[in-house]
C-alpha positions as CSV (number, residue, x, y, z in Angstrom):
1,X,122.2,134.9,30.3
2,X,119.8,132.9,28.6
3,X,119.6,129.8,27.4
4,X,118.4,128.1,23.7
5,X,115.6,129.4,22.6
6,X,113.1,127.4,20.2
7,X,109.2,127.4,19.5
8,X,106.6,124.2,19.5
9,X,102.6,124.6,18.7
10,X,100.5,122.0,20.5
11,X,97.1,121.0,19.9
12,X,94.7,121.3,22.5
13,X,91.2,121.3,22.9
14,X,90.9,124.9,23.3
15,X,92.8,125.1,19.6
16,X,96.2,125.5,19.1
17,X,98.8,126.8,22.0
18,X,102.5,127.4,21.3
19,X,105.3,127.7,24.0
20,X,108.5,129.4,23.7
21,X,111.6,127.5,25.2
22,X,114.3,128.9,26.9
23,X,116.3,125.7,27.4
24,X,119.0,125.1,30.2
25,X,122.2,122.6,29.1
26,X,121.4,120.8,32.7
27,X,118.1,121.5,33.5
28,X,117.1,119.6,36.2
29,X,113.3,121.7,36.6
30,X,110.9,123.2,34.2
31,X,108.9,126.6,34.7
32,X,106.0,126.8,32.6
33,X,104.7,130.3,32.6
34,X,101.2,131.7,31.5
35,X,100.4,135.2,30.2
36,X,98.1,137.3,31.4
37,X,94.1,137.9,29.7
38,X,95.6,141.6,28.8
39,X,99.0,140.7,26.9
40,X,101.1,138.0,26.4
41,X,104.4,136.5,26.5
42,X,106.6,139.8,26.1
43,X,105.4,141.2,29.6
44,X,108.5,142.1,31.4
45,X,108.4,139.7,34.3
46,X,107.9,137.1,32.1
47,X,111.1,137.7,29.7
48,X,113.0,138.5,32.5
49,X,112.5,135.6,34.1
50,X,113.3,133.2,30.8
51,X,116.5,135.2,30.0
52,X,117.9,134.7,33.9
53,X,117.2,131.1,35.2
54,X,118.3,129.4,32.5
55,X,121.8,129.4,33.8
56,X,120.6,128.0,37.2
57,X,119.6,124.6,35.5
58,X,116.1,125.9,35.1
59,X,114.5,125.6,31.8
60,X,111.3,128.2,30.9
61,X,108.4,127.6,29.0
62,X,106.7,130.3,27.8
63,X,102.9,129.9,27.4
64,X,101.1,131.1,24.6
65,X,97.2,130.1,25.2
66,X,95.0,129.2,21.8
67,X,93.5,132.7,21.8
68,X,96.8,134.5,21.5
69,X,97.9,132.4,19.1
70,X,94.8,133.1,17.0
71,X,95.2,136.3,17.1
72,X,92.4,137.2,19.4
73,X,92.2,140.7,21.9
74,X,90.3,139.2,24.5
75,X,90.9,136.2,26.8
76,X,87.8,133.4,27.1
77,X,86.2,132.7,30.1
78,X,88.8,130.8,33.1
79,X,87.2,127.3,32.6
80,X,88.7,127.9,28.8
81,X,92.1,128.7,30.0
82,X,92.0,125.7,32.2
83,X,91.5,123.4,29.0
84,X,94.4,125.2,27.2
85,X,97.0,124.6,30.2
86,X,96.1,121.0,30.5
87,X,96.3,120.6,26.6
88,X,99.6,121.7,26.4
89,X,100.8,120.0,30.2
90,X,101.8,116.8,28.4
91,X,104.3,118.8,26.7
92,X,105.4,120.3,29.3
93,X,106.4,117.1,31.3
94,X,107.3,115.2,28.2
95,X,110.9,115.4,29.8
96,X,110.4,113.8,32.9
97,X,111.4,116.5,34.8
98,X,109.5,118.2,37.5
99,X,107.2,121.2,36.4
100,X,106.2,124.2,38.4
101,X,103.1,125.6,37.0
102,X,103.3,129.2,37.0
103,X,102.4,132.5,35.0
104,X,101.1,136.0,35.3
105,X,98.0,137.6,36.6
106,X,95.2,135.3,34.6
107,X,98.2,133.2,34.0
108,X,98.9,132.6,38.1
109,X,95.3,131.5,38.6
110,X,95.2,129.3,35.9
111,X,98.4,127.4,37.5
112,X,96.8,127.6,40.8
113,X,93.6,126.1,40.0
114,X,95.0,123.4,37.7
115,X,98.2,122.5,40.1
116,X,97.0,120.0,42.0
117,X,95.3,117.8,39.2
118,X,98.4,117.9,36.8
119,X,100.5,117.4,39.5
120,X,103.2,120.5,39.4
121,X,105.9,120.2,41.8
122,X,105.1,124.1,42.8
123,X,103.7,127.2,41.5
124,X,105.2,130.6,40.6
125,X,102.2,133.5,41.1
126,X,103.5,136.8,39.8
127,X,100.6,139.4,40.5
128,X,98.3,137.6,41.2
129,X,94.9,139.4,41.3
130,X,93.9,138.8,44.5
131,X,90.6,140.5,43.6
132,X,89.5,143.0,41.0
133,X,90.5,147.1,41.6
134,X,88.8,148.8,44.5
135,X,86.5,145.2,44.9
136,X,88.7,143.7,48.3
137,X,85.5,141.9,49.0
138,X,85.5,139.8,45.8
139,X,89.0,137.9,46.6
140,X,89.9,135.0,45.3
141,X,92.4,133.8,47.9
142,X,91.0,130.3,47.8
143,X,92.7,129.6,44.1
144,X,95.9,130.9,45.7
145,X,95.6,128.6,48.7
146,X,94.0,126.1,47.3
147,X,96.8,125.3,44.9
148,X,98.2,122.4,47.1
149,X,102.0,122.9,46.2
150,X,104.7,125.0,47.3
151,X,103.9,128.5,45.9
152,X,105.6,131.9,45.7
153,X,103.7,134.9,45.2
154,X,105.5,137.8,43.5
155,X,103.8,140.9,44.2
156,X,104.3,144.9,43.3
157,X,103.7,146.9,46.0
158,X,101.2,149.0,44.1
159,X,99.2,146.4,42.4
160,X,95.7,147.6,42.8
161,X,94.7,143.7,42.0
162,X,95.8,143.2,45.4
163,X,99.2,144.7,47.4
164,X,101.2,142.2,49.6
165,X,100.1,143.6,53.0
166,X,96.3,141.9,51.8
167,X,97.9,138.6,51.8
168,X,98.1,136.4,54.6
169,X,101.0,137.2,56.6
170,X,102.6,133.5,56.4
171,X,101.2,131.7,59.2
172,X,102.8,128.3,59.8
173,X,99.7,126.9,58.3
174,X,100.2,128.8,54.9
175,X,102.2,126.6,51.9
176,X,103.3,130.5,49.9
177,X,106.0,132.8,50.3
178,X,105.5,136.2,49.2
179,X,108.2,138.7,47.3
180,X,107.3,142.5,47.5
181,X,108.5,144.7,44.2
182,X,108.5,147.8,46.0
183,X,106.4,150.5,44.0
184,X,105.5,148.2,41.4
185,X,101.8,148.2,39.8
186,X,100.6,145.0,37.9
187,X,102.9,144.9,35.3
188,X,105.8,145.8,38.0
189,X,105.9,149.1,36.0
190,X,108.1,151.6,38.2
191,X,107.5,155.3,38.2
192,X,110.2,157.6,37.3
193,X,110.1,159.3,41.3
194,X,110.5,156.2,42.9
195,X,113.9,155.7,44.7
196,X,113.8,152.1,42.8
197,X,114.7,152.0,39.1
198,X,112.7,149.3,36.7
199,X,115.8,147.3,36.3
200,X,116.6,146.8,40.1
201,X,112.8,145.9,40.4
202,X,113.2,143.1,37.8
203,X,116.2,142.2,39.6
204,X,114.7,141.4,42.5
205,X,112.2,139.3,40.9
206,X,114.8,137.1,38.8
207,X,116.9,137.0,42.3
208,X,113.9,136.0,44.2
209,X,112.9,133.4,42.0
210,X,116.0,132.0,41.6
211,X,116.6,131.4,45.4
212,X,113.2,130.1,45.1
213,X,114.0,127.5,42.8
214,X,117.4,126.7,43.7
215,X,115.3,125.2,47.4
216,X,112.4,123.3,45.5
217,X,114.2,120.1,44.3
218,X,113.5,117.4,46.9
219,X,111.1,119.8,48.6
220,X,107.8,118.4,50.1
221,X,104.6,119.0,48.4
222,X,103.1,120.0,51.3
223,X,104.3,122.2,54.5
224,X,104.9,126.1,55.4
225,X,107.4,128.2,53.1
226,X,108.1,131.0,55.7
């Protein structure tokens, strides 16, 4: 599993980022993924993800955003992020490939918001906080729809940010598929009495996004998912 692994910095106008790449021999897509404002690139989804799709022709980007790479606790404002993830999008198409824009909690809006502008072929949301804990009234299910490209949601079925059944329910209007994690919180943590086991849960979120990916090339830009 896995594919070559090798570090760039890029200067942006947020300050430096750096992504981590886990190259494919015949990639034919890039998946830039963003960390979330509480941790960064080692989260569990995230590494999972870069060790499995490389052998499906998918290279992964990991995203390191200027304030993690400075060494900083706490994330800047979203408008910041923003600037960071279009600084480092040049890099990320340098290739000429197609790019889905995708990341992690903070990391999944950022890729929502900014799709559209940068021109990602599709975006990868994995727990996306749908609206702050025990605050349903404060959603921000316009940055998910509003994203304008293909997009799969990969949700744990305990994420207090939001649990899948507070999603839309796919109409034929809707441009997202959603993944559940079954027992998962935000980090798709698993608790010991669950009847699923944390590998198994990671499983289904590298087999998910696989599948996924494996349907995107030649996909339109535009049209229902489910």
């Amino acid at each position: 599993m896995g594919g070559v692994t090798d570090t760039q910095l890029v200067e942006t106008p947020a300050g430096d980022a750096r992504i981590t790449w886990h190259r494919a021999a015949k990639e034919r897509l890039v998946l830039a993924l963003g960390h979330g404002a509480g941790g960064g690139i080692e989260a569990r989804d995230l590494q999972a993800i870069a060790a499995a799709l490389p052998t499906h022709r998918v290279t992964v980007a990991l995203v390191e955003q200027p304030w993690r790479v400075a060494g900083k606790k706490v994330a800047p404002e979203p408008k910041t992020l923003d600037v960071g993830w279009r600084g480092v999008w040049p890099a990320l198409a340098e290739a000429g490939l197609p790019v889905v824009a995708g990341g992690r909690s903070a990391g999944a809006r950022v890729a929502c918001r900014t799709a559209a502008e940068l021109g990602a072929h599709a975006v990868l949301a994995l727990s996306f906080p749908l609206h702050p804990p025990g605050r349903p009234e404060k959603s921000r299910a316009d940055e998910l729809l509003g994203a304008g490209v293909p997009t799969l949601v990969v949700q744990g079925g305990n994420d207090p940010f939001g649990r899948p059944e507070e999603f839309s329910d796919g109409n034929p209007d809707s441009n997202y598929a959603l993944i559940e994690v079954p027992f998962g919180d935000h980090g798709f943590a698993i608790p010991k009495r669950a009847s699923l086991g944390q590998e198994d849960a990671l499983g289904i979120i590298t087999e998910g996004v696989v599948r996924w990916a494996a349907g995107l090339q030649g996909m339109p830009r535009t049209g229902p998912l489910l």
